[in-house]
C-alpha positions as CSV (number, residue, x, y, z in Angstrom):
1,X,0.0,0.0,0.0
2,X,1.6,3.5,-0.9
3,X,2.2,5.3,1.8
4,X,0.1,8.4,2.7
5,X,1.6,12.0,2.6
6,X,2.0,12.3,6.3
7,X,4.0,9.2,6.3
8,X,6.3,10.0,3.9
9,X,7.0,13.5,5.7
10,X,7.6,11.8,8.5
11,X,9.6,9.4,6.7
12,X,11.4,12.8,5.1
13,X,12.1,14.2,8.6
14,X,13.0,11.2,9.9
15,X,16.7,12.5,10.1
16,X,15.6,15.4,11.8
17,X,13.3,13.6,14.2
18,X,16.0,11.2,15.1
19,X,18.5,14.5,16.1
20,X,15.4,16.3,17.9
21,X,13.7,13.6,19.3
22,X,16.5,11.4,20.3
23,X,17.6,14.6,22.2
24,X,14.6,15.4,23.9
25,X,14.6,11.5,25.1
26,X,17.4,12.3,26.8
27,X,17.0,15.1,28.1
28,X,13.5,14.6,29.3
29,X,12.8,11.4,30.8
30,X,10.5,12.7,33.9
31,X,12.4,15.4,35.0
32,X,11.4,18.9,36.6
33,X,11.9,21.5,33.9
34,X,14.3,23.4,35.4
35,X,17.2,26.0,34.2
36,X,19.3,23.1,33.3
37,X,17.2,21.5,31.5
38,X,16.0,24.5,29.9
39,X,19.6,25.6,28.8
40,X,20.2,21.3,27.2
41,X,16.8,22.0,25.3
42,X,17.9,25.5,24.1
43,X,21.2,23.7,23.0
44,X,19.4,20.7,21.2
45,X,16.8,23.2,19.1
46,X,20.0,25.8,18.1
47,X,21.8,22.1,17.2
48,X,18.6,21.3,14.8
49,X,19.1,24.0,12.7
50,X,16.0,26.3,14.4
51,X,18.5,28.7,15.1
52,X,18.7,31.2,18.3
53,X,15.8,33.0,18.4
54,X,13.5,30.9,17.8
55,X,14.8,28.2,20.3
56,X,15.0,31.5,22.8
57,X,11.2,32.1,22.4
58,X,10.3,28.7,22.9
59,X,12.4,28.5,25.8
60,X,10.9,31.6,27.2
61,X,7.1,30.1,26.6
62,X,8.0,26.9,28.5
63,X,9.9,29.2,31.1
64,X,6.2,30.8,31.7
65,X,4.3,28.5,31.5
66,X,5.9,25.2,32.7
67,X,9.0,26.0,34.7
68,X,9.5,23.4,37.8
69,X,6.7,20.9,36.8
70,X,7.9,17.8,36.4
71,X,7.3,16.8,32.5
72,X,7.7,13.4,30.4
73,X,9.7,13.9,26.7
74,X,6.3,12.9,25.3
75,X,4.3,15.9,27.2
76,X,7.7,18.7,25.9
77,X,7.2,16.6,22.2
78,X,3.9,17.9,22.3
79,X,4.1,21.2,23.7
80,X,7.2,21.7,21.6
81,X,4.7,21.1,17.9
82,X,2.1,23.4,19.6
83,X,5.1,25.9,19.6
84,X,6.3,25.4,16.3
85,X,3.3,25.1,14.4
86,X,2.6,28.8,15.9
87,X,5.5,29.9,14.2
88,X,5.4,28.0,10.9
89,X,0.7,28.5,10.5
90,X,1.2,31.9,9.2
91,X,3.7,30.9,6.4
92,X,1.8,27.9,5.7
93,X,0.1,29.2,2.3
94,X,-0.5,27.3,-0.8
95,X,0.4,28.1,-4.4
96,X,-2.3,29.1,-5.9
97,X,-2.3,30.8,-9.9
98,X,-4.2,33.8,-10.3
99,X,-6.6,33.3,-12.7
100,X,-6.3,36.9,-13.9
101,X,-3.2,36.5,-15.0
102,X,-3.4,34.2,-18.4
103,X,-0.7,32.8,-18.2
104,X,0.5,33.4,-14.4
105,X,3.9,33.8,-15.0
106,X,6.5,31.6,-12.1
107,X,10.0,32.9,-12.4
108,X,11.8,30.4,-10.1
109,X,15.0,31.5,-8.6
110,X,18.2,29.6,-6.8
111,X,21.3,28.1,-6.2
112,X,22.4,25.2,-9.1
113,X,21.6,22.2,-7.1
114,X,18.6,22.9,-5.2
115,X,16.2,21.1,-7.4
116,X,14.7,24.3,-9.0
117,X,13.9,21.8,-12.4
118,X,12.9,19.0,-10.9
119,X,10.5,21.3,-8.6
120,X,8.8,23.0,-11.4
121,X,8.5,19.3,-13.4
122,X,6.5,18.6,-10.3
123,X,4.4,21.5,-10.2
124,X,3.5,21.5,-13.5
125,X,2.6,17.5,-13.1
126,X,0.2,18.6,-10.1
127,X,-1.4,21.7,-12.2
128,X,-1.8,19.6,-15.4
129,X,-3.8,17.0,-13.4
130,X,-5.7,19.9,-11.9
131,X,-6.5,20.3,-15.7
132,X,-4.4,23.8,-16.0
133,X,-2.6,24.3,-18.9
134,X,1.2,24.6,-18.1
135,X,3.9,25.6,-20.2
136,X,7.9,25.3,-18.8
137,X,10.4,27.6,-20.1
138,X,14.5,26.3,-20.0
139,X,16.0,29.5,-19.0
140,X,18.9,28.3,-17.0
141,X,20.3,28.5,-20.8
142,X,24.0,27.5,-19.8
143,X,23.8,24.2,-18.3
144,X,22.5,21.9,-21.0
145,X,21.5,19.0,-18.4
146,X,19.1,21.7,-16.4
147,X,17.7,22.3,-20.6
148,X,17.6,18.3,-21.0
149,X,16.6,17.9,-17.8
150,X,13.2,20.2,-18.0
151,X,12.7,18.5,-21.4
152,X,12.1,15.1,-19.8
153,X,10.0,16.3,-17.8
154,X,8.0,18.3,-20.3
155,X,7.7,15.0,-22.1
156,X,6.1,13.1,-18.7
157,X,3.6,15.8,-18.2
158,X,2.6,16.8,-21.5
159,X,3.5,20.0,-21.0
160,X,5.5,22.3,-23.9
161,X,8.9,23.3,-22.8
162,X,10.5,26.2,-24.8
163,X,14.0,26.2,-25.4
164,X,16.9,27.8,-27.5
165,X,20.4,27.2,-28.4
166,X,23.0,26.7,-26.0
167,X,24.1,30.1,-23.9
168,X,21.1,31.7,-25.8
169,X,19.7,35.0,-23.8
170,X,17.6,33.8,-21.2
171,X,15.6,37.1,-20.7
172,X,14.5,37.0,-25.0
173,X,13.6,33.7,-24.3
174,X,11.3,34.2,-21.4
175,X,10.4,37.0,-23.6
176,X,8.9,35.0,-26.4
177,X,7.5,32.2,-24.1
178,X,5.6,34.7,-22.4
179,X,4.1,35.9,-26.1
180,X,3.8,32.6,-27.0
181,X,2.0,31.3,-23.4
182,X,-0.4,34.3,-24.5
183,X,-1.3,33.4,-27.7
184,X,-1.6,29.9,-26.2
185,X,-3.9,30.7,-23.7
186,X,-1.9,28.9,-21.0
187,X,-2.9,29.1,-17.5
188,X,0.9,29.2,-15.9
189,X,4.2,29.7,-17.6
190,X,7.2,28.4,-15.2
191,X,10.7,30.1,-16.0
192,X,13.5,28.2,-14.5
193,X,16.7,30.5,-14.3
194,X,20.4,30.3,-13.5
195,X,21.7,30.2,-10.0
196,X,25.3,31.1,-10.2
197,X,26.0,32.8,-7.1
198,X,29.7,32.9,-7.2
199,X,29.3,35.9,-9.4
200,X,26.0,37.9,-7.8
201,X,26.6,40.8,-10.0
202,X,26.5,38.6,-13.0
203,X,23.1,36.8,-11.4
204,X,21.9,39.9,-10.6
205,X,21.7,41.8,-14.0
206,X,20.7,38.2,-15.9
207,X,17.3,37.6,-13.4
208,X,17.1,41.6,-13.5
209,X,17.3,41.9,-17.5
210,X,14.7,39.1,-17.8
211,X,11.9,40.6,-15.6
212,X,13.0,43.8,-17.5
213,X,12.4,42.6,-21.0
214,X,9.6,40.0,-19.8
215,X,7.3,43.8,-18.7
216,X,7.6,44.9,-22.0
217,X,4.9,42.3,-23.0
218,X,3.3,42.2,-19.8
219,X,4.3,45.3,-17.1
220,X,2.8,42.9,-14.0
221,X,4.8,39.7,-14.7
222,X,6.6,37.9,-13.0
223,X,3.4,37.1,-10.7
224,X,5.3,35.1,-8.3
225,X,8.9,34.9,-8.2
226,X,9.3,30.9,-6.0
227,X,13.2,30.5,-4.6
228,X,13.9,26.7,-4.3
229,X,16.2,25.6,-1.3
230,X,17.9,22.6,-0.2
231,X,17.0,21.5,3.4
232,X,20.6,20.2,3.2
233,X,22.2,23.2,3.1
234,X,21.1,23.7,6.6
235,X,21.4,27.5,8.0
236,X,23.2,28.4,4.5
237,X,19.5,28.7,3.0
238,X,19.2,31.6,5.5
239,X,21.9,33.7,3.5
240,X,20.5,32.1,0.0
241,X,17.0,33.8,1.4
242,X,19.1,36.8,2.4
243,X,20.8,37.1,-1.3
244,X,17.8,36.1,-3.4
245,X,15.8,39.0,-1.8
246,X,18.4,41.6,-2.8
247,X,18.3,40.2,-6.3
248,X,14.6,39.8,-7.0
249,X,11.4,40.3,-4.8
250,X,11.1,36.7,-3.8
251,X,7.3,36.0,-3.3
252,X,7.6,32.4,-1.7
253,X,9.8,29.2,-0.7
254,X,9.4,25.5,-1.7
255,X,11.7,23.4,0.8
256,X,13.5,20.1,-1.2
257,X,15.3,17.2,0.1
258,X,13.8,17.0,2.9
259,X,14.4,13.4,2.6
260,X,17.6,13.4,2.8
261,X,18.7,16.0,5.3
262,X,18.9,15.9,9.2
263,X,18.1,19.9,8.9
264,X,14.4,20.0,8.6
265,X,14.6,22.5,11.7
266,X,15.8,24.7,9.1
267,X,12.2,25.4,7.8
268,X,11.4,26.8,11.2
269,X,14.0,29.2,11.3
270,X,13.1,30.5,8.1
271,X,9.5,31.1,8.8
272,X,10.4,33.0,11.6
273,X,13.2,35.4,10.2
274,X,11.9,36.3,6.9
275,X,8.1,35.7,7.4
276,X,8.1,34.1,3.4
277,X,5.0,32.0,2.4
278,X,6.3,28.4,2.3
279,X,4.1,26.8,-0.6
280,X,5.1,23.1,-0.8
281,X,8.0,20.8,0.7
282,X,9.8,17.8,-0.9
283,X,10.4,14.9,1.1
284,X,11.4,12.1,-2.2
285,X,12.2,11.9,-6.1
286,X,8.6,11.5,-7.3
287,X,6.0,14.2,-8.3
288,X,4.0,13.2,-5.6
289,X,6.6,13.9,-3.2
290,X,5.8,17.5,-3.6
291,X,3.2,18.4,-1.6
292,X,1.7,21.9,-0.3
293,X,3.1,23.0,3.2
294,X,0.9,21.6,6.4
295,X,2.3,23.6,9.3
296,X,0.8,21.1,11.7
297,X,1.8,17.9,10.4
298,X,5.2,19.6,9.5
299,X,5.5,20.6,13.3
300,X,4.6,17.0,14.3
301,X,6.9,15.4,11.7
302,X,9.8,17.0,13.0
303,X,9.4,16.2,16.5
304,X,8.6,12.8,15.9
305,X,4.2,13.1,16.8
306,X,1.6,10.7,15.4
307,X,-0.9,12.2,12.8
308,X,-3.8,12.7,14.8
């Protein structure tokens, strides 16, 4: 039987739940919540990538509201998802294409590496079923496996996937897609774009000159700008966040690899530093591994809780 979506988020943050989790075991095992055992928890949420502050305002909460009971790992587990879900319910907001907007343009921004192709083959599998029509543009025009790599995926979905020569100019390409998505009639056009941060100024002008060219068509595109980051990366996403939102107005996050990453803390600390509607998190390879972002069942995954 295929596992449901909870399960494999769990599954995911398993890596996560084992570091968190396996901490608060030991930590907690019927003791009075005290200011030592405030100080280990502090340590073990900065250690799972929630970062400072937001393992100092959870501290502070259980300082209020539980200090010197005596407390079971299972009761803190608990109290601990209550605290993060606070954190992560207002950034918990799914994609959704404004109809107004034919097509709804999706420039999607990031580092090389962080599965910005595979993430918009997966969104474009999940609005095709939803019976939008989706068209992919291959802007990341210098790495010919990103090109190769949209086209295959353009080939499972059905979708077209417009594409030019090799180290062709990314922002005349979006250019024509967009004219072409028009004439179409297509309900969302994804852009995939090149992520080369170890020359920002270089980055800078390329995502700046196709937004640029891209208004000449239509002055309100792009409608959503989506940066993709890898949970692996741990608290570098923070500075990608930082960087991306200096280059372009980044409207949103989608989360990848949480499968594969001990760092789903990370999540947290981005919902509470930058405030950025998280639309979906990956937690495997397959389309369906892409799901829109549950703040409670992420909150629960990573502290190792039952569904209810």
């Amino acid at each position: 039987m295929a596992l449901g979506f909870f399960s494999r988020l769990k599954q995911g943050l398993s890596r996560s739940t084992q570091k968190l989790g396996g901490g608060l075991t030991s930590v907690f095992t019927k003791r009075k919540l005290d200011d030592e055992a405030l100080e280990e928890l502090e340590d073990l949420l900065i250690t799972a990538d929630l970062g400072p502050n937001v393992a100092e305002r959870i501290i502070e909460s259980f300082r209020r509201s539980r200090f010197g009971t005596e407390v079971t790992d299972e009761e803190i587990r608990t109290a601990l998802a209550d605290e993060i879900a606070q954190i992560l319910e207002p950034v918990a907001v799914p994609f959704v294409p404004d109809p107004a907007h034919k097509p709804h343009v999706v420039l999607v921004v990031g580092v090389n590496g962080t599965g910005k192709t595979t993430t918009i083959g997966k969104m474009a599998r999940f609005f095709t079923d939803e019976g939008k029509k989706v068209m992919m543009v291959a802007g990341d025009t210098f790495r010919a496996a990103a090109v190769e790599q949209l086209q295959i995926w353009g080939e499972r979905t059905g979708c077209p996937v417009i594409a030019g020569p090799p180290n062709c100019d990314a922002a005349g390409l979006a250019f024509e897609a967009l004219k072409r998505g028009k004439a179409e009639g297509a309900d969302i056009l994804f852009i995939d774009t090149a992520g080369r941060l170890h020359n920002k100024s270089a980055l800078m002008e390329e995502l700046a000159k196709v937004i640029r060219v891209m208004r000449k068509f239509d002055e309100t595109a792009p409608h959503t700008v989506l940066l993709v980051l890898d949970a692996t990366t741990g608290q570098n996403a923070m500075e990608q966040v930082r960087v991306f939102r200096e280059l372009v107005n980044v409207t949103g996050l989608v989360v990848t690899k949480l499968d594969g990453s001990a760092r789903g803390g990370i999540v947290v600390a981005l919902a509470d530093s930058f405030g950025l509607p998280v639309h979906a998190v990956g937690v495997g390879e397959q389309a369906e591994d892409l799901r829109p972002f549950l703040a409670q069942d992420y909150a629960k995954g990573l502290v190792g809780l039952p569904d209810a």
